[in-house]
TORPA-4810 file (N, C-alpha, C, O; in nm, 3 decimals):
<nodes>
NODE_1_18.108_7.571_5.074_18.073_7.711_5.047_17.965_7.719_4.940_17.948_7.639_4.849_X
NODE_2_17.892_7.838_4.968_17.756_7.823_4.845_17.804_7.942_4.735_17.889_8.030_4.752_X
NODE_3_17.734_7.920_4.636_17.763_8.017_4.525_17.763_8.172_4.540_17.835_8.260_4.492_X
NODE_4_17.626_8.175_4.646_17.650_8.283_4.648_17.752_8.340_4.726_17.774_8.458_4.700_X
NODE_5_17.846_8.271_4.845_17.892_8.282_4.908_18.050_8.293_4.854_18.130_8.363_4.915_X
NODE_6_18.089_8.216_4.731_18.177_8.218_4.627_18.192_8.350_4.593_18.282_8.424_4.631_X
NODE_7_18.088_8.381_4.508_18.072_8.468_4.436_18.150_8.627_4.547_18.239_8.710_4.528_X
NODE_8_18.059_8.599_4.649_18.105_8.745_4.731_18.284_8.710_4.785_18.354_8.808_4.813_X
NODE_9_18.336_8.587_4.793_18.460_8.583_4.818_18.601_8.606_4.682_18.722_8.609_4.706_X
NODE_10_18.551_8.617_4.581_18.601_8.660_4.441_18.575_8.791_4.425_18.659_8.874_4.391_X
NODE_11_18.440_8.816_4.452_18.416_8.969_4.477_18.485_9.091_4.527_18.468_9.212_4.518_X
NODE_12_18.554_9.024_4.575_18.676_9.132_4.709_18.800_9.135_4.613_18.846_9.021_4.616_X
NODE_13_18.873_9.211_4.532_18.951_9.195_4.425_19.100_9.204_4.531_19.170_9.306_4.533_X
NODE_14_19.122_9.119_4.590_19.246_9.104_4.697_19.368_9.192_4.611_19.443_9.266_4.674_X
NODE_15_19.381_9.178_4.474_19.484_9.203_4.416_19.506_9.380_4.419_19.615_9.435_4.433_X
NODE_16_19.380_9.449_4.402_19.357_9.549_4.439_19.445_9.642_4.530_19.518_9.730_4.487_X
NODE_17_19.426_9.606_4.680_19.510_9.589_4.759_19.636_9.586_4.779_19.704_9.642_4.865_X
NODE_18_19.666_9.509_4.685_19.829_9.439_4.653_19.894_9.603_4.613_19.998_9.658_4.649_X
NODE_19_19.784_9.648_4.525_19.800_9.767_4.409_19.859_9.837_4.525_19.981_9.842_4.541_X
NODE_20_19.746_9.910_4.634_19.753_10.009_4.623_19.873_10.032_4.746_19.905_10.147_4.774_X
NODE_21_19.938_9.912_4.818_20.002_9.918_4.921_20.153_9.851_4.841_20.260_9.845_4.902_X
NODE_22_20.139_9.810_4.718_20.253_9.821_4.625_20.352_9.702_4.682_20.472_9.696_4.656_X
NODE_23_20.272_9.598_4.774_20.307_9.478_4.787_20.251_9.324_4.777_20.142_9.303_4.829_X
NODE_24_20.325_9.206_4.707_20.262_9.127_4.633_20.247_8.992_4.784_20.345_8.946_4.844_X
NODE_25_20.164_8.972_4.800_20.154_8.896_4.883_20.224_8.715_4.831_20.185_8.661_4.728_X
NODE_26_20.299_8.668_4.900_20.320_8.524_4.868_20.192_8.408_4.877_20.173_8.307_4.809_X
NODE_27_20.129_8.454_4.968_20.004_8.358_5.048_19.878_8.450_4.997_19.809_8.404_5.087_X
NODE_28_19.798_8.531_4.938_19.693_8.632_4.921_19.552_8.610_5.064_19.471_8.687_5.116_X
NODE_29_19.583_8.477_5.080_19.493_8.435_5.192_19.498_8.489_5.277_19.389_8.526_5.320_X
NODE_30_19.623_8.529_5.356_19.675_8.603_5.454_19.625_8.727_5.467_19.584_8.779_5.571_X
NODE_31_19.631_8.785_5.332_19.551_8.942_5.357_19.413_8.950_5.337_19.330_9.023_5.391_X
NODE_32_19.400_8.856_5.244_19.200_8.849_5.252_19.166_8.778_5.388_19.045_8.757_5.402_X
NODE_33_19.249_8.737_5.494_19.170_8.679_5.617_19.198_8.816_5.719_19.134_8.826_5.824_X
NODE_34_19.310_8.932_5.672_19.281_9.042_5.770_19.193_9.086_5.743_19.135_9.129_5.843_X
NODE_35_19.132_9.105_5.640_18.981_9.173_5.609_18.899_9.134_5.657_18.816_9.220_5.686_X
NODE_36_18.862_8.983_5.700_18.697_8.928_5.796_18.740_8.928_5.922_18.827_8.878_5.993_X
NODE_37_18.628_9.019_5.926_18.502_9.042_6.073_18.483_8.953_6.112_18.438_8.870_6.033_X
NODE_38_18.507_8.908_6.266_18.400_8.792_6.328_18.258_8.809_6.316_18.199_8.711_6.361_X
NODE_39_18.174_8.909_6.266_18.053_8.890_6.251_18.023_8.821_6.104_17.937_8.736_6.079_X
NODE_40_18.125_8.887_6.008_18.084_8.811_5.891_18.044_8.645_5.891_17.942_8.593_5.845_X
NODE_41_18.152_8.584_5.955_18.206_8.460_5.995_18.030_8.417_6.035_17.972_8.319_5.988_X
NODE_42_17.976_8.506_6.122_17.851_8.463_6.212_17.795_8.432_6.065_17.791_8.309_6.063_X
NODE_43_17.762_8.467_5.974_17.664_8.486_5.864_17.723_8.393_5.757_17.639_8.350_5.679_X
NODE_44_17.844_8.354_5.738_17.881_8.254_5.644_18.004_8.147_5.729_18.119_8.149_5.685_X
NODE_45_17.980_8.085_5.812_17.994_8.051_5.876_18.130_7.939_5.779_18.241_7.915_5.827_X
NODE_46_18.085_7.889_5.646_18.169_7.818_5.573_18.271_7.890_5.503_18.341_7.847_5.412_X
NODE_47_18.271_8.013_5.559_18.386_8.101_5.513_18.501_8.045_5.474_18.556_8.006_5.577_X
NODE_48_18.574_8.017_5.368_18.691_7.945_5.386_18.836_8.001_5.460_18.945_7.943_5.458_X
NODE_49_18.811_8.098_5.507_18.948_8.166_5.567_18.888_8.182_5.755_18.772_8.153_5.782_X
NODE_50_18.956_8.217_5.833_18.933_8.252_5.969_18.938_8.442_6.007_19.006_8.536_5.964_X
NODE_51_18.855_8.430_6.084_18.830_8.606_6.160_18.950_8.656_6.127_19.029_8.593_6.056_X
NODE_52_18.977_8.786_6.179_19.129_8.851_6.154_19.190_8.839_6.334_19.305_8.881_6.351_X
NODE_53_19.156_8.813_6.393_19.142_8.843_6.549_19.313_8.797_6.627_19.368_8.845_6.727_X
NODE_54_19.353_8.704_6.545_19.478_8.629_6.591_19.555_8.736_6.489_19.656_8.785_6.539_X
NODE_55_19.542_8.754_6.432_19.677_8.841_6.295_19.681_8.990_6.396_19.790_9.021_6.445_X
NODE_56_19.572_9.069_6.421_19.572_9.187_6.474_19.673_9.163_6.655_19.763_9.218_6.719_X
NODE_57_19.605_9.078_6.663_19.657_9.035_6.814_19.838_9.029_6.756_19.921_9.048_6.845_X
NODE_58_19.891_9.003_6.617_20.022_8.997_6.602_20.064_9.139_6.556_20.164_9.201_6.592_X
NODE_59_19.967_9.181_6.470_19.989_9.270_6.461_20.017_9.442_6.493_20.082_9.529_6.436_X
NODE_60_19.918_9.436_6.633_19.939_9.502_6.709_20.100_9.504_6.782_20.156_9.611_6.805_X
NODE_61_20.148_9.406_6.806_20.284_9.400_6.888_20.367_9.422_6.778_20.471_9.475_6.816_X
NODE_62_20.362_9.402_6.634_20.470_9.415_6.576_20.447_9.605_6.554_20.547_9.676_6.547_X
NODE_63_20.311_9.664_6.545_20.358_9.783_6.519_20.442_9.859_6.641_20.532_9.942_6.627_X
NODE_64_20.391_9.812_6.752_20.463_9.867_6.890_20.614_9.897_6.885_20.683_9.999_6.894_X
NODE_65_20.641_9.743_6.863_20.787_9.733_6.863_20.838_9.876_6.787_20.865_9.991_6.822_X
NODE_66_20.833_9.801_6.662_20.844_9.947_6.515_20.824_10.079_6.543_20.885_10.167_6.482_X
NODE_67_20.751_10.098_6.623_20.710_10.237_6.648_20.795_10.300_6.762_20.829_10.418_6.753_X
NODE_68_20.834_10.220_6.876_20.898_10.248_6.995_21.032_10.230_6.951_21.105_10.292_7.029_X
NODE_69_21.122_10.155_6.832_21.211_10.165_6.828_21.254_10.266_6.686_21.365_10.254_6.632_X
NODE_70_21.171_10.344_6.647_21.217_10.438_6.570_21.201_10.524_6.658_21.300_10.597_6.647_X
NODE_71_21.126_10.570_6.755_21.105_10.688_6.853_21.250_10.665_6.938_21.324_10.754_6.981_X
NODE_72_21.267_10.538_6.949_21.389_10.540_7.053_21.528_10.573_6.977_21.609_10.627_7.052_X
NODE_73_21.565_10.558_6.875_21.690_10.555_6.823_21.672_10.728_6.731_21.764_10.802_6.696_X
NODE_74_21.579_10.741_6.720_21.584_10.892_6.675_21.528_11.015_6.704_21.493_11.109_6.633_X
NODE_75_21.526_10.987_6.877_21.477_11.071_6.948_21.545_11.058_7.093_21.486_11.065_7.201_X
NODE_76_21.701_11.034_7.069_21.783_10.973_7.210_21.765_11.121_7.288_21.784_11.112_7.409_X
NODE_77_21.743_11.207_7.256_21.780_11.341_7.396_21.598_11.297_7.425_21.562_11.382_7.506_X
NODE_78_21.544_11.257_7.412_21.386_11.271_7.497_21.363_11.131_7.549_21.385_11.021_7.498_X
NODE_79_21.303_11.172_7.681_21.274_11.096_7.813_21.146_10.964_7.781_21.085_10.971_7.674_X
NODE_80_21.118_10.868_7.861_21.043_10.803_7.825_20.895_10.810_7.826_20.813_10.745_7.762_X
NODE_81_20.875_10.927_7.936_20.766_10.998_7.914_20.696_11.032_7.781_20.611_10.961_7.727_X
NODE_82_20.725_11.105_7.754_20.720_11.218_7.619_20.695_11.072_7.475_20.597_11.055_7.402_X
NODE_83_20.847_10.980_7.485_20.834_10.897_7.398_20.693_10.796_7.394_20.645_10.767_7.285_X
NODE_84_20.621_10.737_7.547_20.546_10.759_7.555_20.373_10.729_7.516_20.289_10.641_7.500_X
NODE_85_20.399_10.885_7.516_20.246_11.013_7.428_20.295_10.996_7.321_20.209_10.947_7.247_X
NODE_86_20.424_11.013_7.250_20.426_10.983_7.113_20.370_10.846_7.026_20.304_10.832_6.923_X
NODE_87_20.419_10.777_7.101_20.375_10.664_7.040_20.186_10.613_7.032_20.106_10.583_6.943_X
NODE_88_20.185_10.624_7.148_20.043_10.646_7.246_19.982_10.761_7.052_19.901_10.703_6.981_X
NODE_89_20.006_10.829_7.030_19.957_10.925_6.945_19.954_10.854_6.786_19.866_10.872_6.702_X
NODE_90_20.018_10.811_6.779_20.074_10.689_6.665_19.987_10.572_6.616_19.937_10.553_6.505_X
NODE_91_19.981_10.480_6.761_19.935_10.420_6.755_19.771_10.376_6.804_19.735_10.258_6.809_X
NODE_92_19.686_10.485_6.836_19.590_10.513_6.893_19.473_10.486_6.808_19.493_10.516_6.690_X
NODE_93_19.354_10.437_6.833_19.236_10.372_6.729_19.230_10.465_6.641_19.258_10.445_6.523_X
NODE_94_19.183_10.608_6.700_19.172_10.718_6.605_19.276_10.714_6.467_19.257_10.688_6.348_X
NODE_95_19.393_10.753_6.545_19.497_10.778_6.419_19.501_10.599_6.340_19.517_10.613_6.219_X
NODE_96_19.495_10.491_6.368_19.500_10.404_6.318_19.384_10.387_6.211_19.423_10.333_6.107_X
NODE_97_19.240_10.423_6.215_19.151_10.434_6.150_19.141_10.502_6.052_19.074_10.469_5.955_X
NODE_98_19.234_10.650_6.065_19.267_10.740_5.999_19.371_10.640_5.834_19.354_10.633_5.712_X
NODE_99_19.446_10.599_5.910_19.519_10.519_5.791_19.443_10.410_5.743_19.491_10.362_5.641_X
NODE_100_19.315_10.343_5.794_19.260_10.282_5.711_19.199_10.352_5.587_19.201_10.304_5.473_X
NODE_101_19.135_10.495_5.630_19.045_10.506_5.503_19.153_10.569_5.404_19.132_10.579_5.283_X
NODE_102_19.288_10.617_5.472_19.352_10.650_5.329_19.400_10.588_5.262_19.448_10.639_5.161_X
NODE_103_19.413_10.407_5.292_19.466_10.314_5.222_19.371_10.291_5.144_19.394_10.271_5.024_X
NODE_104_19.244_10.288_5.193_19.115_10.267_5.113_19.076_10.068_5.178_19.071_9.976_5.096_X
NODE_105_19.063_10.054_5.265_19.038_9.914_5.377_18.920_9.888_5.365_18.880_9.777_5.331_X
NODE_106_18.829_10.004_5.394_18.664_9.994_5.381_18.614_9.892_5.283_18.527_9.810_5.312_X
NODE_107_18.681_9.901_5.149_18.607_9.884_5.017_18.629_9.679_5.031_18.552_9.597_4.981_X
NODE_108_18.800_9.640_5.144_18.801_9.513_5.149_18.749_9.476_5.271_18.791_9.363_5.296_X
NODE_109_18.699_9.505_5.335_18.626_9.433_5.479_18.491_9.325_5.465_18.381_9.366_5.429_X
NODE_110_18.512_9.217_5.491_18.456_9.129_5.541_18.368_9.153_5.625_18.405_9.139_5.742_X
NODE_111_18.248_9.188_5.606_18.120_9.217_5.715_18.042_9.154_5.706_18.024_9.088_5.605_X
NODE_112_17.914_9.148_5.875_17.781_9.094_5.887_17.734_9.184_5.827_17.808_9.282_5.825_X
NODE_113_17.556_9.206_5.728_17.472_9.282_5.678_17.487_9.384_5.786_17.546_9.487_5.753_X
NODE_114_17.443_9.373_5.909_17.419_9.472_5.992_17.550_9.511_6.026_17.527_9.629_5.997_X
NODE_115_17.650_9.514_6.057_17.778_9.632_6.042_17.782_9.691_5.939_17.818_9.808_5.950_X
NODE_116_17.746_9.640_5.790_17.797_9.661_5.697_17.695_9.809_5.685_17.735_9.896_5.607_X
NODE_117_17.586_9.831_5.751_17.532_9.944_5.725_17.573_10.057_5.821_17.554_10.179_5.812_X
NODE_118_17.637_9.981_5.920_17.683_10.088_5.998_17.803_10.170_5.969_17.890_10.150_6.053_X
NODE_119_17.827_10.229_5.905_17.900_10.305_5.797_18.052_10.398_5.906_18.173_10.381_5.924_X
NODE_120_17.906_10.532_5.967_17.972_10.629_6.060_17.988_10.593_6.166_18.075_10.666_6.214_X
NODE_121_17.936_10.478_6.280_17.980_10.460_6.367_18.083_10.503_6.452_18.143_10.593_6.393_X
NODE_122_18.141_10.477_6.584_18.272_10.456_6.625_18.287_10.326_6.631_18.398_10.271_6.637_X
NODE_123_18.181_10.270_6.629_18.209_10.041_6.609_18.312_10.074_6.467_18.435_10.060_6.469_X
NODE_124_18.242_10.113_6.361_18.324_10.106_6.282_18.445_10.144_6.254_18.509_10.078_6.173_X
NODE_125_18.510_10.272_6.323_18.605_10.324_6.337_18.700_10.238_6.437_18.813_10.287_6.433_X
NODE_126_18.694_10.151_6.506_18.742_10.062_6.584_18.791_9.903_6.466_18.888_9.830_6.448_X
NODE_127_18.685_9.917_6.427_18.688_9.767_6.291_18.814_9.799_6.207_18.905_9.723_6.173_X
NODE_128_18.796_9.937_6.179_18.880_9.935_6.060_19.038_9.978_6.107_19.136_9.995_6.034_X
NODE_129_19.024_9.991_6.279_19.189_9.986_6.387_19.224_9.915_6.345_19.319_9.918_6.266_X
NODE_130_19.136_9.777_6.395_19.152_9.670_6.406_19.251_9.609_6.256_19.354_9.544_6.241_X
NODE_131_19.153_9.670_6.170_19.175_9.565_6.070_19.351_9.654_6.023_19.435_9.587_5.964_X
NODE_132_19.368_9.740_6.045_19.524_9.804_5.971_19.608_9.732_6.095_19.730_9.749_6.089_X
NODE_133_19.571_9.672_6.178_19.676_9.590_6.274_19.719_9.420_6.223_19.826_9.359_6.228_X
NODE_134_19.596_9.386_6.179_19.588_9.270_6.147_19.652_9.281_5.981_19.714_9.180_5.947_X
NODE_135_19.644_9.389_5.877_19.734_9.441_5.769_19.885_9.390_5.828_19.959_9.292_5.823_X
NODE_136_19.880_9.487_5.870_20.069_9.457_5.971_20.067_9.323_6.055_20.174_9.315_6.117_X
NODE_137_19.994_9.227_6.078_20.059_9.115_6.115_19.978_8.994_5.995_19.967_8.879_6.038_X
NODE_138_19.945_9.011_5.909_19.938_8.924_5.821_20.059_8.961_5.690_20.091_8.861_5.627_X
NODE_139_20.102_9.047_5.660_20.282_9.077_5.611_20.329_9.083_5.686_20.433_9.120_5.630_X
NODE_140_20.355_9.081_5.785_20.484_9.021_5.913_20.500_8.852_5.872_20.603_8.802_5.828_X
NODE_141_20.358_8.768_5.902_20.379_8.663_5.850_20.396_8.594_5.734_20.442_8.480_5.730_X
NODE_142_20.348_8.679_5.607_20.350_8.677_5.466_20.553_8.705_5.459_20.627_8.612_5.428_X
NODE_143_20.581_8.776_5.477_20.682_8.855_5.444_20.829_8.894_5.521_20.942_8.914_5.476_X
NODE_144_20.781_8.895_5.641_20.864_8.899_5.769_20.881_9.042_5.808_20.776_9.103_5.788_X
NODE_145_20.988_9.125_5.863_20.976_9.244_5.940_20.985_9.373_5.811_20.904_9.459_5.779_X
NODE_146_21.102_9.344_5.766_21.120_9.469_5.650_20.964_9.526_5.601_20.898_9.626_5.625_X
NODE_147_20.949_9.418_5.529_20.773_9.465_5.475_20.718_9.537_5.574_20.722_9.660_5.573_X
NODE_148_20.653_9.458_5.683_20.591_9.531_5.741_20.658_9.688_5.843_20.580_9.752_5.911_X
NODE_149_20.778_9.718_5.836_20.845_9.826_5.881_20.793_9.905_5.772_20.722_10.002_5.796_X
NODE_150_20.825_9.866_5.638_20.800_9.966_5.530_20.661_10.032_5.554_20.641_10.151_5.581_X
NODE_151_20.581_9.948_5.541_20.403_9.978_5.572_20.396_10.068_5.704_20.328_10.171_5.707_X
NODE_152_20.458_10.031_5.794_20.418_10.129_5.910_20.512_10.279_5.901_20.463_10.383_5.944_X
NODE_153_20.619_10.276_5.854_20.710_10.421_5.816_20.633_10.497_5.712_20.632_10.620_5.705_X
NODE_154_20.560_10.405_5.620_20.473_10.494_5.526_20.361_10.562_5.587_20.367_10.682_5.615_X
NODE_155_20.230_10.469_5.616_20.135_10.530_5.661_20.163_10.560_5.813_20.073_10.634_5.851_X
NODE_156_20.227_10.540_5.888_20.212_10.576_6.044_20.310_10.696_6.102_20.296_10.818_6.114_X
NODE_157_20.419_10.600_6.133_20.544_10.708_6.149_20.541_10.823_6.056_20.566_10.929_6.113_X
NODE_158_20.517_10.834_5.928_20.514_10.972_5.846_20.379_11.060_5.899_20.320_11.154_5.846_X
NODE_159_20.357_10.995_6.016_20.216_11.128_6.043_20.263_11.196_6.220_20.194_11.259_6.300_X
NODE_160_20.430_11.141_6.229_20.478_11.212_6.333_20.506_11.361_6.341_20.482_11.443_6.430_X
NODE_161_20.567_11.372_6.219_20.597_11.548_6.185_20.427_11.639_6.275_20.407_11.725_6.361_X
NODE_162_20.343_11.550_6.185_20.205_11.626_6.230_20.172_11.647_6.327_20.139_11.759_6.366_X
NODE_163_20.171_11.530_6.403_20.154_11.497_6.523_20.232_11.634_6.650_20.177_11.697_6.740_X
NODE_164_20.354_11.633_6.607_20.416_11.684_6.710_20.407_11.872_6.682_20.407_11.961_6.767_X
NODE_165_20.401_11.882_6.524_20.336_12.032_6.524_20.192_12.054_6.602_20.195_12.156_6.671_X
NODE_166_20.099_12.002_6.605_20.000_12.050_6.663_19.985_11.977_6.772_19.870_11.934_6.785_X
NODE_167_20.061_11.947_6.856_20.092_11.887_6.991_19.949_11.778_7.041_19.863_11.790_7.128_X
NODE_168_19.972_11.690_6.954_19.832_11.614_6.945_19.908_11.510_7.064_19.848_11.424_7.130_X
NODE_169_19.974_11.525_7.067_20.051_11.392_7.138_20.001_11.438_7.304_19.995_11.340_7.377_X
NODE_170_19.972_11.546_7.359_19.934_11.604_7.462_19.838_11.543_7.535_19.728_11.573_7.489_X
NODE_171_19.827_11.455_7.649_19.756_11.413_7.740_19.597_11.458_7.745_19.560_11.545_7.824_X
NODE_172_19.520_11.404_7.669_19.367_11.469_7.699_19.342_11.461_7.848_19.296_11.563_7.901_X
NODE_173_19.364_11.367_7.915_19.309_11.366_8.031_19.335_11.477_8.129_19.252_11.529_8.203_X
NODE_174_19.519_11.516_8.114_19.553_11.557_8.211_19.472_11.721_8.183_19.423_11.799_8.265_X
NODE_175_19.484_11.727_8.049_19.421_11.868_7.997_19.271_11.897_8.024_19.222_12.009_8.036_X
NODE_176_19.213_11.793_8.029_19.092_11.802_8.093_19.050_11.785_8.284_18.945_11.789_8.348_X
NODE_177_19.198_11.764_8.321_19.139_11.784_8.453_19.174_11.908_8.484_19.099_11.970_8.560_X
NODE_178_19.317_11.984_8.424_19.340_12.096_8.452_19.213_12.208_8.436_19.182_12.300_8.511_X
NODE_179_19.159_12.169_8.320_19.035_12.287_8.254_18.930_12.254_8.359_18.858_12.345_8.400_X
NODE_180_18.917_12.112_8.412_18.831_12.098_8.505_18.812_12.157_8.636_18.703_12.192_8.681_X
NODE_181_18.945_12.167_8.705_18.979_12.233_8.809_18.974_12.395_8.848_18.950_12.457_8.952_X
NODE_182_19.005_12.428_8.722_19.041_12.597_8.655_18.855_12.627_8.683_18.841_12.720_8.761_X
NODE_183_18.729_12.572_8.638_18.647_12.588_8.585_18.535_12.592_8.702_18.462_12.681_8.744_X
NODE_184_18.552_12.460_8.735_18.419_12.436_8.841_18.535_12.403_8.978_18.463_12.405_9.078_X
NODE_185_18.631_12.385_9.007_18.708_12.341_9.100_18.691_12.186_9.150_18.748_12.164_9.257_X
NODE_186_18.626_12.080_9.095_18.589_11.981_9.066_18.723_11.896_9.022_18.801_11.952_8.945_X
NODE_187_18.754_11.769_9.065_18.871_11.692_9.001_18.768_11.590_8.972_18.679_11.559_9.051_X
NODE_188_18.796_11.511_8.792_18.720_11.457_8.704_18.731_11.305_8.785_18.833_11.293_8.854_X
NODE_189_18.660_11.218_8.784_18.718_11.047_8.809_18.604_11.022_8.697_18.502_11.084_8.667_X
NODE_190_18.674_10.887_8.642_18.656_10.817_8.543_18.568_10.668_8.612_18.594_10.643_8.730_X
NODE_191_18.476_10.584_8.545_18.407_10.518_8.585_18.414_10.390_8.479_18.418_10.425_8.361_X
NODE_192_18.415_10.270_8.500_18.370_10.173_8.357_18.244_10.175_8.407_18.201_10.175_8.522_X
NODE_193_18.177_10.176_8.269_18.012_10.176_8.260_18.028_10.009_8.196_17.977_9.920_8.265_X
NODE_194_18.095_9.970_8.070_18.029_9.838_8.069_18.214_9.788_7.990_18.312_9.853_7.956_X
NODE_195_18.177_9.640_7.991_18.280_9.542_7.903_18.184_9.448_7.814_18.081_9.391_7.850_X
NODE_196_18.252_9.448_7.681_18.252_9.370_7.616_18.355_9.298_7.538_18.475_9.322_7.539_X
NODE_197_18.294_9.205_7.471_18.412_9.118_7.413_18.491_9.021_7.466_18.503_9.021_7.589_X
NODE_198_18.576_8.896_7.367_18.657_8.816_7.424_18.798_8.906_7.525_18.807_9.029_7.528_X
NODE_199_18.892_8.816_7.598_18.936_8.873_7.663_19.073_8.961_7.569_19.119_9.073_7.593_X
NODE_200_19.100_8.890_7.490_19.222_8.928_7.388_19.123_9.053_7.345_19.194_9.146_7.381_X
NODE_201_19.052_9.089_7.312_19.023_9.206_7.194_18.899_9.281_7.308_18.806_9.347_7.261_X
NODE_202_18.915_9.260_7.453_18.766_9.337_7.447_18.769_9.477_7.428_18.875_9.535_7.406_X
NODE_203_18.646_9.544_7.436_18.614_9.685_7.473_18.546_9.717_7.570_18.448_9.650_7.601_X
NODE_204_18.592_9.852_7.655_18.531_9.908_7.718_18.495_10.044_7.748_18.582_10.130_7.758_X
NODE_205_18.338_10.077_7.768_18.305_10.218_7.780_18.308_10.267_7.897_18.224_10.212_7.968_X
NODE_206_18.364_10.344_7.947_18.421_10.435_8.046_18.368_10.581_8.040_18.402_10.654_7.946_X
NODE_207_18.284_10.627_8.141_18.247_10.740_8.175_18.327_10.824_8.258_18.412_10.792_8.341_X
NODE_208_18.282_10.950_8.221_18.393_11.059_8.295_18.326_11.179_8.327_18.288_11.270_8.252_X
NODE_209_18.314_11.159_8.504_18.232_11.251_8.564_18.294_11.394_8.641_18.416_11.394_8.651_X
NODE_210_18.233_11.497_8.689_18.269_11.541_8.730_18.152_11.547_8.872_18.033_11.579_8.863_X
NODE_211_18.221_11.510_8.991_18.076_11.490_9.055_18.021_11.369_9.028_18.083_11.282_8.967_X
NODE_212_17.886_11.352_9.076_17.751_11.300_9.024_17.701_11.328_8.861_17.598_11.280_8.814_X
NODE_213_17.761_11.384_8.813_17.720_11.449_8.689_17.880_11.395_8.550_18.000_11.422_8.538_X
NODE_214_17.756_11.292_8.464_17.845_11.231_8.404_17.822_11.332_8.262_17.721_11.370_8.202_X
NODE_215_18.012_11.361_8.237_18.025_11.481_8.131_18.005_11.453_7.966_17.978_11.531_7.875_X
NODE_216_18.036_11.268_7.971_18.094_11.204_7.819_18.103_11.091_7.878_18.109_11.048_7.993_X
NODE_217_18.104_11.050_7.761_18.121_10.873_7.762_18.228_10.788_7.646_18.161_10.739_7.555_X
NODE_218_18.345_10.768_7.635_18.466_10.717_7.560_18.446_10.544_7.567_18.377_10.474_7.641_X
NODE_219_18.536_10.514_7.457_18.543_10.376_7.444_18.690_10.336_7.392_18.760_10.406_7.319_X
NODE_220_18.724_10.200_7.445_18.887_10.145_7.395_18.885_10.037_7.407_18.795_9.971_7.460_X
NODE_221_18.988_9.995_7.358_19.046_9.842_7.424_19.109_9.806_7.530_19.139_9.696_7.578_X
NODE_222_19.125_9.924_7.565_19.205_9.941_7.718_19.125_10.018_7.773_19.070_10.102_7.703_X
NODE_223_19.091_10.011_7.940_19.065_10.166_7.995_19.102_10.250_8.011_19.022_10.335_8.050_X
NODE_224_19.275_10.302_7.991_19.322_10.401_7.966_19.259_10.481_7.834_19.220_10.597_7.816_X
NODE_225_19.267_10.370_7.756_19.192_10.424_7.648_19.073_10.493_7.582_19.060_10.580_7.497_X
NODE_226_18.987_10.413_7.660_18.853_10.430_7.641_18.841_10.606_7.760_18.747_10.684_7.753_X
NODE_227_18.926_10.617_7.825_18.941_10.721_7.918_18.926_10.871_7.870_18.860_10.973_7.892_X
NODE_228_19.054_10.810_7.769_19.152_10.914_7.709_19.027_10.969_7.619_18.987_11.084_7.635_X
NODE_229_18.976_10.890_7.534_18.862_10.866_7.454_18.769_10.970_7.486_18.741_11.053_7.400_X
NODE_230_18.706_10.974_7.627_18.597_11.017_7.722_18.648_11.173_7.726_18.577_11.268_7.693_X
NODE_231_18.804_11.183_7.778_18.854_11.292_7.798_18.846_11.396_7.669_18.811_11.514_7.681_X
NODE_232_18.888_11.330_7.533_18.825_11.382_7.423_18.716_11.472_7.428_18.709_11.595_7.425_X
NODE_233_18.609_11.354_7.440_18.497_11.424_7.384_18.439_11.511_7.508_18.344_11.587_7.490_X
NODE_234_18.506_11.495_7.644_18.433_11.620_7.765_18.476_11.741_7.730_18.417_11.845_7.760_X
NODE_235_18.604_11.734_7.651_18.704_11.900_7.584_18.600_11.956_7.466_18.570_12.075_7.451_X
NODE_236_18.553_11.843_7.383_18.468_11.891_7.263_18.329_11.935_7.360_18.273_12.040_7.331_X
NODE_237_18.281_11.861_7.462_18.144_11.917_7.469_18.148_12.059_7.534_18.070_12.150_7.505_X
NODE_238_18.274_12.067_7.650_18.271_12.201_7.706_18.341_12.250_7.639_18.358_12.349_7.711_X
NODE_239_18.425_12.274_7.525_18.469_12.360_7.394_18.626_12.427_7.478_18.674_12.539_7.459_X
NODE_240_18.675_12.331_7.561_18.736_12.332_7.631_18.923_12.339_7.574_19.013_12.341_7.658_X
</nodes>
């Protein structure tokens, strides 16, 4: 590793972190490797830690679990439907990104120069999914389940109350084909425009037409997602 390359890996005050999520890591490595970007990696290649890409890949399943089994044990009169959109609402890039910037994640991320300017993006809003997944599976492995239950009942599950007052949990798609139908008499189909990425983490952008006439364009890790995504922003453009 080079000095200057030192220098920016001391730079990242890991302990910080520790502060503000009010847990002490056994390993600190663990959480400074959820913070790097595979692009950083491209640019310091002697990085001494690895991408976050395997921790998120754990981390993602451990929030699932957590999330589907507090919905399930304290929500026994509702169907699996419903449970769902809830979770689906929970655990969704948006709302996941949302809990990055209130943990404050931004300030520890591991970036290439060129992400690092990309600030507003939705790349970036995806990075910083990413990276509150790979949070929850680098204390899964630091720590084991408790910890990371605690972390997700704090920032996640406590944004259910919200969720279900303003019925965010509500199907964009289906709401946008209804408004679609109501409107022009038109039923919407969805299209992949492109894939990227390895196969564990890719993304894809998915268009959503009505007709010949494409309305929006969404992105995910899934194509449901990237759908749902699309369905979004066709409600924001027709004010729908």
């Amino acid at each position: 590793m080079t000095k200057s390359e030192d220098k920016i890996f001391i730079g990242k005050d890991i302990s910080k972190l520790e502060e503000i999520i009010k847990i002490k890591y056994k390993n600190k490595n663990l959480l400074r490797q959820a913070m790097v970007h595979r692009s950083y990696l491209n640019e310091h290649p002697s990085f001494r830690t690895s991408h976050n890409e395997r921790l998120e890949f754990l981390g993602d399943a451990v929030l699932e679990i957590v999330v589907t089994e507090y919905l399930f044990y304290n929500f026994p009169d509702r169907d699996e439907g419903q449970l769902t959109n809830w979770r689906a609402s929970l655990v969704n890039s948006k709302m996941l990104a949302t809990v990055a910037n209130e943990i404050g994640l931004e300030e520890f991320l591991y970036l290439s120069k060129g992400e690092s300017k990309d600030k507003k993006s939705k790349a970036r809003q995806y990075i910083l999914a990413n990276t509150v997944e790979a949070l929850i599976g680098s204390l899964y492995l630091d720590q084991g389940m408790r910890p990371a239950k605690k972390i997700i009942k704090k920032y996640i599950l406590s944004k259910l109350d919200y969720i279900l007052k303003h019925e965010l949990y509500l199907d964009p798609k289906s709401k946008f084909q209804e408004k679609a139908q109501e409107k022009t008499g038109i039923t919407p189909h969805y299209k992949v425009l492109n894939e990227s990425g390895p196969d564990h983490i890719k993304v894809f952008e998915v268009g959503l037409f009505l007709g010949k006439e494409q309305i929006s364009q969404g992105r995910g890790s899934s194509k449901q997602e990237a759908q749902v995504d699309a369905a979004i922003e066709g409600l924001k453009k027709n004010k729908w």
